[in-house]
C-alpha positions, 0 to 999 in steps of 0.5 A, spaced: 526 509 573 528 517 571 522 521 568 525 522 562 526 514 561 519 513 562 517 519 558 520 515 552 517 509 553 511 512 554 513 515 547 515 508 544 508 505 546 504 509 542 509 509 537 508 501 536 500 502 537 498 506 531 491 511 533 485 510 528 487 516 525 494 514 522 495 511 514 496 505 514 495 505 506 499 509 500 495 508 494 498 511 488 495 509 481 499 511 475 495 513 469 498 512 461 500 518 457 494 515 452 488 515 458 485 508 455 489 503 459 486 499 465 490 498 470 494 490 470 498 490 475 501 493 482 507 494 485 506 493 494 513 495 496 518 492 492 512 485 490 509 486 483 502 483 482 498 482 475 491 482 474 487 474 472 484 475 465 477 474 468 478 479 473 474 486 472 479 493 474 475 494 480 475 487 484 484 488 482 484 494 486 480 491 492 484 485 492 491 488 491 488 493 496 486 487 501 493 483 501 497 490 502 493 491 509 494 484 510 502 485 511 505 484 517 511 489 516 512 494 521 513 500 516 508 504 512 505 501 505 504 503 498 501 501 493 502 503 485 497 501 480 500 501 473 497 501 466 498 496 460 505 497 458 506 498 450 508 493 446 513 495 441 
């Protein structure tokens, strides 16, 4: 096999085993123009989650950050925690 065959596989292995020092979770949380609603929802990639009635804000982000780690697409994951939408 080629030296620069090799070298590429090298490359493709560590790409394929991310280090420890690597983001394995984007967390955006977007906050309301009025800055008194609590977040209710989250979006992980293109899956929209909602908070039960009897959870508190924080026991949400913890849940909707453990199920985004828990994903097994290969790709970077984001996480978006939205506030209440008005209703009008």
């Amino acid at each position: 096999m080629s030296t620069a065959i090799e070298r590429r596989l090298m490359k493709l292995k560590q790409a394929a085993q991310p280090g420890e020092s690597c983001i394995d979770l984007i967390c955006r949380r977007i906050i309301s123009p009025d800055g008194d609603n609590e977040i209710v929802r989250a979006q992980i990639d293109d899956r929209i989650l909602k908070r039960n009635a009897d959870e508190t804000e924080d026991a949400f982000v913890g849940r909707v950050k453990a199920e985004a780690r828990a994903r097994t697409t290969p790709r970077a994951r984001r996480l978006i925690l939205l506030p209440e939408e008005k209703q009008q």
